[in-house]
N, C-alpha and C positions, 0 to 999 in steps of 0.2 A: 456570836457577838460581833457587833462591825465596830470593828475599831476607824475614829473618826478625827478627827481632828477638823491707772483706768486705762499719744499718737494710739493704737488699735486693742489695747483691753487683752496687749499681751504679754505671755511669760516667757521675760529675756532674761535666761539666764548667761547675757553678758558676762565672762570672765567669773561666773557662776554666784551673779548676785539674783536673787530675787526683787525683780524691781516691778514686775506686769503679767497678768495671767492669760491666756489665750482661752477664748472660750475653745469648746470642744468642735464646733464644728466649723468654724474659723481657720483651723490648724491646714484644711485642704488650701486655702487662699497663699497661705505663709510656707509652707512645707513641701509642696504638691501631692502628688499619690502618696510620700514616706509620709504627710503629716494623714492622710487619711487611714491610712496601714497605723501611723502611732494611735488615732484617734477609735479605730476600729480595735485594737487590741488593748484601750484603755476602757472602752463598753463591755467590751465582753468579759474583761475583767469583773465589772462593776457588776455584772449581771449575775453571775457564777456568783461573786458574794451575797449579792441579796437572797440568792436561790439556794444559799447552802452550801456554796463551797467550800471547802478549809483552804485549799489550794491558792485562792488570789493572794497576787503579788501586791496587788492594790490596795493602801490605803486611803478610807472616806474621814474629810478633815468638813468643819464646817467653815464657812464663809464671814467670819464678821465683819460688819461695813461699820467700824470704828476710824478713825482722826483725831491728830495725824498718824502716819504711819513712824513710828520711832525705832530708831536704830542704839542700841546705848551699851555699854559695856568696857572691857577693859581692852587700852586700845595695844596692839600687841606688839608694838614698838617702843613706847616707854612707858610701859604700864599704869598710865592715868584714866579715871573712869571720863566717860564722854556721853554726852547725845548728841543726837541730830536726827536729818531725814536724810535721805537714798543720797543725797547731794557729799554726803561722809566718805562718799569710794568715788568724785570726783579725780582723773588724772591730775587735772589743775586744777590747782585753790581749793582744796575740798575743804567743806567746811565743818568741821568737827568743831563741839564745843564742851571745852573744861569748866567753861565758868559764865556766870552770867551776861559777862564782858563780851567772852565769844560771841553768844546768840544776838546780843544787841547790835552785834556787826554784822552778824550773818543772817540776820531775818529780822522781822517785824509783824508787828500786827498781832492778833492771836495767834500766830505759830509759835510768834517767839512766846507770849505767856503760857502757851502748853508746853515746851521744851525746858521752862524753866520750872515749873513744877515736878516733870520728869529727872530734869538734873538735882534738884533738890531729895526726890524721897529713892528712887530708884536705887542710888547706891545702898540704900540698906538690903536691897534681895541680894547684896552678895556675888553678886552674877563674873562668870567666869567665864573668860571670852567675850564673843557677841552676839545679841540678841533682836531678832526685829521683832515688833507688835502694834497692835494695831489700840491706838488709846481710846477710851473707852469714856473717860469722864473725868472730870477734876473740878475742884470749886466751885459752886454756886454753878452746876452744871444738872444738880439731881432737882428731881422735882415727882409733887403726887400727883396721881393719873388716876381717876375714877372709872372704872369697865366693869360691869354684871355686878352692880352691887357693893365691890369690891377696892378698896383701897391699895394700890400698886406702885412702888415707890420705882421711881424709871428716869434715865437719861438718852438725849438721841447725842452722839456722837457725828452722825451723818445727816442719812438718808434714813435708818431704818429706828424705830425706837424701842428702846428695851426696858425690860419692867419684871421684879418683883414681886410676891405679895409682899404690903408692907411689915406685917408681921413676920416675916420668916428667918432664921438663920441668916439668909444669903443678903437682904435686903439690909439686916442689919449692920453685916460688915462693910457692904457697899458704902452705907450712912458715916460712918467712922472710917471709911478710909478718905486720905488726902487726894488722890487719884485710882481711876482703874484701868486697865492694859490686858489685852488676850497676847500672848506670845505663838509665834506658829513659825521662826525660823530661826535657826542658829550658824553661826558663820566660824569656820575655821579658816589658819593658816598663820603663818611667822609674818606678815606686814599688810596692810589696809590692800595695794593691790593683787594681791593673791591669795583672797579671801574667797571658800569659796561656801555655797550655802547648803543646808542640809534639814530636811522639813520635822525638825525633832528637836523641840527649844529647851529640853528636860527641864522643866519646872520643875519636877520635886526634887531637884539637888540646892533649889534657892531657900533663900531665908524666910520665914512669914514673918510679916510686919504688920499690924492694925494702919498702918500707912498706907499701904498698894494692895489693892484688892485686883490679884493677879490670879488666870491661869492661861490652859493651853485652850489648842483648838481641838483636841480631840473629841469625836462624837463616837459614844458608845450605845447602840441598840439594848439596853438591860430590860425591854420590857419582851424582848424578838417580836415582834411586830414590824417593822421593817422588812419584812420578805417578802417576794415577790411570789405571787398567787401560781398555780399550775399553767392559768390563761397565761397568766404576765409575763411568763417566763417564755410560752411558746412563740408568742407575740415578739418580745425580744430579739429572741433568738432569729425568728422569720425578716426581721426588721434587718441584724444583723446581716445572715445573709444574702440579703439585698443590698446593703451598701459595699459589703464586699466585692461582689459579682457586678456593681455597676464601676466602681474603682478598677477594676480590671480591665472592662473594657475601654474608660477614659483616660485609664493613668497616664498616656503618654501625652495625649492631651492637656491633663493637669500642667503636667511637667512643662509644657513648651509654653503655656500661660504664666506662671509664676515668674518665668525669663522676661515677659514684659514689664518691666517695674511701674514705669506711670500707670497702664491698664489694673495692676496689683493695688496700686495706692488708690483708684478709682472708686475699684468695688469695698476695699477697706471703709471707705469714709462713706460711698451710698446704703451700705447695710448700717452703721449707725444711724444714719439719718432717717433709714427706715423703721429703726426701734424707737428714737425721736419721737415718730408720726404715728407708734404705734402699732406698725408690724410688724411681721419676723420673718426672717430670709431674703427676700427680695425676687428681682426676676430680670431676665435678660432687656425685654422691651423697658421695665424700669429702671431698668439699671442705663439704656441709651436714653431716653428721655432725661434725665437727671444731670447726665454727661453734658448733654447740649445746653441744658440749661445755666448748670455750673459755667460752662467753657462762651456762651455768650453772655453771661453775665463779666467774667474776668476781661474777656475780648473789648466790650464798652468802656473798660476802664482805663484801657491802654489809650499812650497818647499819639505814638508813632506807627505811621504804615508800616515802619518793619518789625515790629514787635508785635501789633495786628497780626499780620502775615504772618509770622511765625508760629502764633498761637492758634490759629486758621488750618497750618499745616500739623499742628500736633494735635489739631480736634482731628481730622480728617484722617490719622495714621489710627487712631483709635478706636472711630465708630467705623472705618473700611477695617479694621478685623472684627469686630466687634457683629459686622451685618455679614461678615462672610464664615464667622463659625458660628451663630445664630442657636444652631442645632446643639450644640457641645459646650455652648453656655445652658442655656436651657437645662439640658443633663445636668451640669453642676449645680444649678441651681437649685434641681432636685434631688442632688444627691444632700446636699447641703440640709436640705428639708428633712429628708427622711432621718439626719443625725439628730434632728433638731427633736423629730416625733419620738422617737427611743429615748436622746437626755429628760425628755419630758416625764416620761413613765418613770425612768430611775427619779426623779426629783421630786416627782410626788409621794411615791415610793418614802423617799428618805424624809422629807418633812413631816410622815405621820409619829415621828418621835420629836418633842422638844421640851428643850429642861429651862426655859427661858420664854417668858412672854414677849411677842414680837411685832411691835405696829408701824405702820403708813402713815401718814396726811394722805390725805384727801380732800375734794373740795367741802366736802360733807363731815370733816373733821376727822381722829385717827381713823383706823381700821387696824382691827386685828389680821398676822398676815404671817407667811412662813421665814423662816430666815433668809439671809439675803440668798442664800445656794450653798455649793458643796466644793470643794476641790479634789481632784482625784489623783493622787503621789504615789508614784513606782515605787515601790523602796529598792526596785536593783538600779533603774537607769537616775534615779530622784527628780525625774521629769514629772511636771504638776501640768494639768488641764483644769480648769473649773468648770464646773456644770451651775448654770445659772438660767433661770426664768427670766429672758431678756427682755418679753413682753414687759412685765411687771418689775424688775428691779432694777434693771437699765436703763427702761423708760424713765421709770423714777427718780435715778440716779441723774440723768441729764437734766430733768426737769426742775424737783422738786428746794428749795430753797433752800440753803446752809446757814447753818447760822454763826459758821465761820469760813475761814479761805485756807485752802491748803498751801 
């Protein structure tokens, strides 16, 4: 049974908050060889589970792409309940809110009426300590969704939509609750800044309330269907040892690139742009094309020859290393790939289990569709990677219309 649960779409656990998740094969750009070594012993983790291991360290959480993200619980300094978002473990001015006074100071718009209905029903689950989740739906947020026949009582949160049968159990509590929330972190510690997080929100120590239709993120396989075929598994594993064996011969490589920071900040933002446009990974000549264009595009906007010039000499420091390791980018770019072919088979893999209806827009209207991805949490080091279809979910996520503002 597998037990289960957006600057660069990473996980900073800053002073050990969870605030950004790193995709899996991203972690080589941020990390160098140690994130590819992290990244390489969090697949093979992943793998070993699907394939029956008892042994992984690894657990498989799912991914909800709920709004906002809510922080809320009792704050550990003078015991008053509170919400907010990530901005609550600010050094300066954080903004935590007791009352509705707070929020109108410290937000606006739809965030501040989602945080007020959070501070409204939330203290009834009782919650000890604090809790991050991810909200799900509140007020004149639910609506029917017709698919195969079928009446489906469903809220988008985000990007992705989610849906009941009308008739069921689940759909009916959703209907009678004043809000709903997935929980997937908890935070300890004696004061706000030395808090630190931990990917276990224990729901079942809170209260039920026809109020908050709450749980975790855990994903459990109950049907074993989720395992990975004899092929799949060989395939993996072959894949594996290819990214190992190509890390080795690059890692020092790796290493002496991640010391570049502007060239790091580079590729960080041209591989978004490349999921943007719809594709995944990138490549060295695309990735200098992209640069020059970026960098004479900023260049035109300047108004001084010396701020020109400057900018002239930091294009020129970056595509002269960029044309002179040519060779060792290219490598990275396909080591990068080949993490990307492996998360893919686990992610397929994991989607063929779902206890929850899950659609798109489209230009052609919903589309039924898998969940947003998977997060993958150590429980020795509590280090999370997410495995996510960036094609499809991150595309979507940049693109596709909110019908509110974070």
């Amino acid at each position: 049974m597998i037990k289960s649960f957006s600057q660069y779409q990473r996980m900073i656990l800053s002073e050990g908050r969870n605030t950004h998740l790193t995709h899996i094969e991203d972690d080589m750009w941020l990390e160098g060889s140690a994130g590819v070594s992290n990244a390489i012993e969090f697949l093979r983790s992943v793998v070993g589970m699907l394939s029956g291991s008892s042994s992984s360290k690894i657990d498989i959480t799912t991914k909800w792409d709920g709004a906002p993200a809510i922080f809320c619980g009792t704050h550990p300094e003078n015991g008053r309940f509170f919400v907010g978002t990530k901005s609550v473990f600010n050094k300066n001015n954080p903004k935590i809110n007791y009352t509705d006074k707070d929020i109108d100071r410290n937000h606006g718009g739809g965030l501040a009426d989602k945080l007020k209905v959070a501070l409204k029903y939330l203290p009834k689950l009782g919650i000890k300590g604090i809790l991050q989740g991810d909200m799900m739906f509140s007020g004149g947020d639910l609506f029917d969704l017709k698919a195969d026949g079928e009446t489906l009582t469903a809220f988008r949160p985000n990007t992705i939509t989610y849906s009941f049968p009308k008739d069921s159990d689940e759909a009916k509590r959703v209907r009678s609750a004043k809000m709903g929330i997935v929980f997937h972190t908890r935070y300890t510690g004696k004061d706000m800044l030395s808090m630190r997080s931990v990917f276990d929100p224990q729901v079942n120590r809170l209260k039920k309330t026809k109020d908050v239709w709450f749980r975790d993120a855990d994903f459990k396989d109950e049907s074993g269907t989720a395992t990975l075929t004899s092929g799949e598994t060989e395939m993996a594993e072959s894949l594996l040892d290819e990214i190992e064996s190509t890390n080795k011969k690059l890692g020092s490589f790796i290493d002496e690139v991640i010391g570049f920071k502007k060239m790091i900040d580079m590729v960080m933002i041209y591989v978004n742009d490349v999921v943007k446009t719809g594709g995944v990974g990138g490549s060295t000549r695309g990735l200098n094309g992209w640069i020059m264009t970026k960098y004479n595009t900023d260049i035109n906007k300047l108004k001084t020859p010396a701020s020109k010039e400057k900018k002239l000499k930091e294009l020129g420091e970056i595509t002269n290393y960029l044309n002179k390791n040519k060779a060792e980018f290219d490598a990275m770019f396909e080591l990068a790939e080949l993490m990307i072919e492996l998360k893919m088979i686990l992610i397929r893999k994991l989607e063929t289990i779902k206890g929850i209806g899950t659609w798109i827009q489209t230009d052609d209207g919903l589309k039924s569709t898998a969940p947003e991805g998977f997060v993958a949490v150590d429980r020795t080091s509590n280090k999370a990677l997410k495995l996510v279809d960036r094609l499809e979910f991150s595309r979507s996520n940049f693109t596709v219309a909110k019908n509110w503002v974070k």
